[in-house]
C-alpha positions as MATLAB code, in Angstrom:
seq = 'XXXXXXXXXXXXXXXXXXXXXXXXXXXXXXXXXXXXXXXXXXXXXXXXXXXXXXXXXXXXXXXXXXXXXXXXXXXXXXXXXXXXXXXXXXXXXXXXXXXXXXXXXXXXXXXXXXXXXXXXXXXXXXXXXXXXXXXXXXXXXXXXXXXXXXXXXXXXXXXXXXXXXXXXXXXXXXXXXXXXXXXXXXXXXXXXXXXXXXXXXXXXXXXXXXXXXXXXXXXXXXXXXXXXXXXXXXXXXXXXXXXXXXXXXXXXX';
ca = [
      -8.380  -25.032  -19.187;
      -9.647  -21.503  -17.726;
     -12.904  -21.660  -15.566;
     -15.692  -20.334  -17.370;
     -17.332  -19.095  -14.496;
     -14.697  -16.049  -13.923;
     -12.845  -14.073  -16.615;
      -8.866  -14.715  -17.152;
      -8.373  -11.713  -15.543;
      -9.674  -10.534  -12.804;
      -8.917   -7.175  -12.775;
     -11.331   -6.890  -15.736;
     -14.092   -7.819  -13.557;
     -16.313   -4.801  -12.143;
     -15.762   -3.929   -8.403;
     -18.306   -5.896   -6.601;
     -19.276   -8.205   -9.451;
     -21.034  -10.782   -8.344;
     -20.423  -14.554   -9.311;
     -23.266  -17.013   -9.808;
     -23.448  -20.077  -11.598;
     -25.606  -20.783  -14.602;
     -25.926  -17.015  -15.337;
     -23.035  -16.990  -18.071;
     -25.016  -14.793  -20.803;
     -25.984  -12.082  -18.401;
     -22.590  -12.394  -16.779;
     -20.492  -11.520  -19.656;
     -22.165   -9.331  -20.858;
     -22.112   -7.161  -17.765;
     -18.666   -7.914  -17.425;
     -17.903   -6.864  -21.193;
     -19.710   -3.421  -20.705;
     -17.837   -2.410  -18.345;
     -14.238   -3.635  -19.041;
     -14.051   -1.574  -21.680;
     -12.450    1.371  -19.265;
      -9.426   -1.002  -18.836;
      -6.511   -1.517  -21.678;
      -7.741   -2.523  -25.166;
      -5.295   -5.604  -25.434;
      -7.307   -7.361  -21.925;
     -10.539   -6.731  -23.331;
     -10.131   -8.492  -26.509;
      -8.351  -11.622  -24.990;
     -11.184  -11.750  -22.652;
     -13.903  -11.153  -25.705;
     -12.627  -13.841  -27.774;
     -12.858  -16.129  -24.383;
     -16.429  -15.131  -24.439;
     -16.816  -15.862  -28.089;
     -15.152  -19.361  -27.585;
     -17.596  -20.033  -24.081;
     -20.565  -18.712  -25.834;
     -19.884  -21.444  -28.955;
     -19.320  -24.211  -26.652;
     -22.367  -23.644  -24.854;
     -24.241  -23.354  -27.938;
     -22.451  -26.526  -29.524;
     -23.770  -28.284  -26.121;
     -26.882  -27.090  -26.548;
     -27.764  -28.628  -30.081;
     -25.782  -31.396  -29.215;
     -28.360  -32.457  -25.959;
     -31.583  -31.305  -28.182;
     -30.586  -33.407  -30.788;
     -29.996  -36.267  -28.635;
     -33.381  -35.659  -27.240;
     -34.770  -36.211  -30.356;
     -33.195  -38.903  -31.359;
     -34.756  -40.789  -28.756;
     -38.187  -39.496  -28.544;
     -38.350  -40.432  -32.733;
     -36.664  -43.607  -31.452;
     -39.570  -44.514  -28.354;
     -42.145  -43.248  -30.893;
     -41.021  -45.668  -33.474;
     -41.323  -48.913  -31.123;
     -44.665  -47.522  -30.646;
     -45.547  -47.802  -34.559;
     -43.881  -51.094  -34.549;
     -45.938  -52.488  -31.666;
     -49.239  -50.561  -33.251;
     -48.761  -52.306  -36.609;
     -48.317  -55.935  -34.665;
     -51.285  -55.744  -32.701;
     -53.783  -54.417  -35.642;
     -52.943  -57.420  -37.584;
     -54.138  -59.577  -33.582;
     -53.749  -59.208  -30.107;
     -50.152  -60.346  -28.635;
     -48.818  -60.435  -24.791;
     -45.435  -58.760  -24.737;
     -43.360  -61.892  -25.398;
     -45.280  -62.362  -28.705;
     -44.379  -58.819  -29.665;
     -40.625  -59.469  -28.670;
     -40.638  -62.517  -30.478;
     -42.063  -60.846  -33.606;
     -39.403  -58.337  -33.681;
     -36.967  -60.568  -32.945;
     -37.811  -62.455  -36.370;
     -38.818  -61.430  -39.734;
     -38.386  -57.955  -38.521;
     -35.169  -57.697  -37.396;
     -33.631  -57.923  -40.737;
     -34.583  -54.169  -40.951;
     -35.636  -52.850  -37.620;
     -34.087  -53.570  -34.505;
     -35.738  -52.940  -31.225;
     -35.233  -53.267  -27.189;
     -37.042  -55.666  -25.219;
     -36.166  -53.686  -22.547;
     -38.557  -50.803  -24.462;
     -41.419  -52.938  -25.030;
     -43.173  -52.873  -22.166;
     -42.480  -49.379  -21.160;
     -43.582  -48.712  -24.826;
     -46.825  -50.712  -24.187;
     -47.968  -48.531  -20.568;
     -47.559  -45.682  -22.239;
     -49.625  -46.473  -25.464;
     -52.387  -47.834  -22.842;
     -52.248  -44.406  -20.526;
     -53.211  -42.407  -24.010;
     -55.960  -45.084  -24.898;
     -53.662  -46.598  -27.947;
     -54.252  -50.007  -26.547;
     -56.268  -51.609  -24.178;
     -54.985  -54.947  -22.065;
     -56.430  -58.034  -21.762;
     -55.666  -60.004  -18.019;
     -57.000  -63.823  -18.156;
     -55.826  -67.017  -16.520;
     -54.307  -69.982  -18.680;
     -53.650  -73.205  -17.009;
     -53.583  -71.141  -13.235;
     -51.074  -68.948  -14.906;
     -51.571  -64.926  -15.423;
     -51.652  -63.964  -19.198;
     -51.339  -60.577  -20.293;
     -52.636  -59.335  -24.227;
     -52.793  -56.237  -25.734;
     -55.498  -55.112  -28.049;
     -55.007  -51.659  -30.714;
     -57.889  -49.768  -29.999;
     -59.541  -46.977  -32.543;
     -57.317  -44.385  -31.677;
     -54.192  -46.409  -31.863;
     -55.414  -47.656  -35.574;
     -55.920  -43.977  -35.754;
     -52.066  -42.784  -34.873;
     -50.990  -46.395  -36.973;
     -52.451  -44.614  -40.159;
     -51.523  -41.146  -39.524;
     -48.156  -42.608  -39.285;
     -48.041  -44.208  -42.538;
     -49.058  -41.360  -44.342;
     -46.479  -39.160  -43.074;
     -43.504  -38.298  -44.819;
     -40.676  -41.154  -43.701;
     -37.126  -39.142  -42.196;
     -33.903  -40.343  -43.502;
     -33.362  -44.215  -43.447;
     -30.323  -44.652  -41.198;
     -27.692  -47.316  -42.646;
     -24.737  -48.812  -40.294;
     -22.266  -50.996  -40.913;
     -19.218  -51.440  -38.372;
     -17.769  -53.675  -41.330;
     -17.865  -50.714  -43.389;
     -16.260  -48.157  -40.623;
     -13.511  -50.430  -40.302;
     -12.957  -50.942  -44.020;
     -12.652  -47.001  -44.831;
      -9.950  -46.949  -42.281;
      -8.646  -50.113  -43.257;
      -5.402  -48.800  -44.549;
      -3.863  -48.439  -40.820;
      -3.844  -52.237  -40.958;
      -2.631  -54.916  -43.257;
      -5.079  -55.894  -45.851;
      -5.691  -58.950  -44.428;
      -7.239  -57.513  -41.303;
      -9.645  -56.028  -43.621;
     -10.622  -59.442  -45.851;
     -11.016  -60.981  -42.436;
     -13.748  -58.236  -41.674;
     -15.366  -59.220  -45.069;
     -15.726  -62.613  -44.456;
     -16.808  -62.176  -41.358;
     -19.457  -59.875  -42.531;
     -20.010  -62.326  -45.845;
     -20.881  -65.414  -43.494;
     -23.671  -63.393  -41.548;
     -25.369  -61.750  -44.753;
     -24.976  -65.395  -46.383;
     -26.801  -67.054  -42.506;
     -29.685  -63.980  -42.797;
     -30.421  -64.384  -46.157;
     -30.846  -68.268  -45.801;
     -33.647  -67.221  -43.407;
     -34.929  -64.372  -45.356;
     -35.636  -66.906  -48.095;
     -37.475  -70.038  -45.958;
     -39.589  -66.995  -44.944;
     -40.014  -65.564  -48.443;
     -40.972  -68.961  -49.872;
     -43.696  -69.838  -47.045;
     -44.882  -66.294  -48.154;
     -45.126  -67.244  -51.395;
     -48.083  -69.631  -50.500;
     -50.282  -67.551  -49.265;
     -50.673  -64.557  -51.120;
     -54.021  -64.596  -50.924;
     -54.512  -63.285  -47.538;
     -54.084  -58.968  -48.534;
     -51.024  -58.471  -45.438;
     -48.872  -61.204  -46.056;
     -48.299  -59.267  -49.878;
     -46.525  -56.486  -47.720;
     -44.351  -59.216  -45.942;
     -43.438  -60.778  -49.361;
     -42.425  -56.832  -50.770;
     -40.345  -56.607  -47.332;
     -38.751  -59.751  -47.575;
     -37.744  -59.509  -51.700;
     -36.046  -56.489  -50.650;
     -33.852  -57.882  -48.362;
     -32.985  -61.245  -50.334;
     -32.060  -58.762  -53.601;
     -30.284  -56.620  -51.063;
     -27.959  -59.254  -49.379;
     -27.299  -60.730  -52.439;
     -26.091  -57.489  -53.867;
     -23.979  -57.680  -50.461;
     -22.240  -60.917  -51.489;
     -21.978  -59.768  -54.959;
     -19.937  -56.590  -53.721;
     -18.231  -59.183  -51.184;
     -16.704  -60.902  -53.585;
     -15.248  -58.197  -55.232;
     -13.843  -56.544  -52.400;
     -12.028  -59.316  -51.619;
     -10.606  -60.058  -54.909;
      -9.472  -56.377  -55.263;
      -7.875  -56.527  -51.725;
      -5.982  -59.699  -52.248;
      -4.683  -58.552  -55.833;
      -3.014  -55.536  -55.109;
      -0.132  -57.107  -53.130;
       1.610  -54.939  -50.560;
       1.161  -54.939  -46.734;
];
């Protein structure tokens, strides 16, 4: 590959041009000016190498702001997460972990490694407030949501939600399934089957304790969360089933 930080040619550089690095707009363009008292056939090669080092740059660019905000929406969201844990009580950071860890990881999955990070930063703009007492001669930590971070919690939920992300490796492997025998691809079914069928035995202990207690306004919103992903899995199996059967019936490798 050519080194972007010099022309293909030299001899379409100006006498005494000087070289420095991250300058490529200015650079080229200099260099482009002036070229174009050499032989048409140089200049163009050497414009279309611009073209081509100007796109990659740009291509780079968008590529590293998007990543950027991919994870700011991502630290922001573990902040909502641990917001709408802590104005329901106050939790040390292994609650919190332990909450995610449960009912909502069937639709939200989170660091632990984020959590606490999460938490100093929600205290430094007054989201939270901390709580250090001693239980038993050991140091216990709690946070408490204060008005502001109730504040940001409700903003939040009022603001129009992005794109729900869906991803399934299962489902990757299956559309390129046909490299493979078809085997290779039940296999991946199954294997996907037997954790939907393990989750939604959970999801349904949790839905039915739910069930009892009604009463009390939250747990409704736990109930709505937890229908959806019992209807959802067993849609899952449904579709399972008759991937399977399609798979197996059509003979071949």
């Amino acid at each position: 590959m050519e080194s972007a930080d010099r022309p293909v040619d030299d001899r379409l550089a100006p006498t005494g041009t000087e070289w420095r690095e991250g300058e490529a707009g200015f650079r080229y363009v200099v260099w482009f000016t002036l070229g174009g008292v050499l032989h048409a056939e140089g200049v163009l090669r050497n414009c279309l190498i611009i073209l081509s080092q100007s796109a990659i740059m740009y291509q780079n660019d968008i590529s590293n702001r998007y990543i950027k905000e991919n994870d700011m929406a991502r630290e922001r969201k573990i902040d909502m997460v641990i917001l709408g844990l802590l104005s329901h009580e106050d939790l040390t950071g292994y609650d919190i972990k332990k909450r995610i860890d449960g009912a909502i990881s069937f639709f939200w999955k989170g660091s632990f490694g984020n959590i606490y990070p999460a938490l100093k930063g929600m205290e430094n703009q007054g989201l939270i407030t901390k709580n250090d007492t001693s239980v038993g001669g050991r140091e216990k930590t709690t946070y408490h949501i204060t008005e502001s971070g109730s504040d940001a919690l409700k903003d939040w939920l009022k603001e129009e939600q992005a794109s729900n992300e869906l991803k399934y490796e299962t489902l990757l492997k299956l559309f390129f399934g046909g490299a493979e025998s078809r085997g290779v691809s039940v296999h991946n079914i199954e294997v996907f089957e037997k954790q939907i069928q393990k989750d939604l035995k959970v999801l349904k202990k949790y839905s039915e304790a739910l069930e009892k207690a009604l009463d009390v306004e939250d747990h409704i919103y736990y109930s709505l969360t937890a229908s959806f992903g019992i209807e959802t899995y067993e849609a899952y199996l449904k579709w399972c089933a008759k991937a399977k059967k399609m798979l197996r019936q059509r003979g071949g490798k």
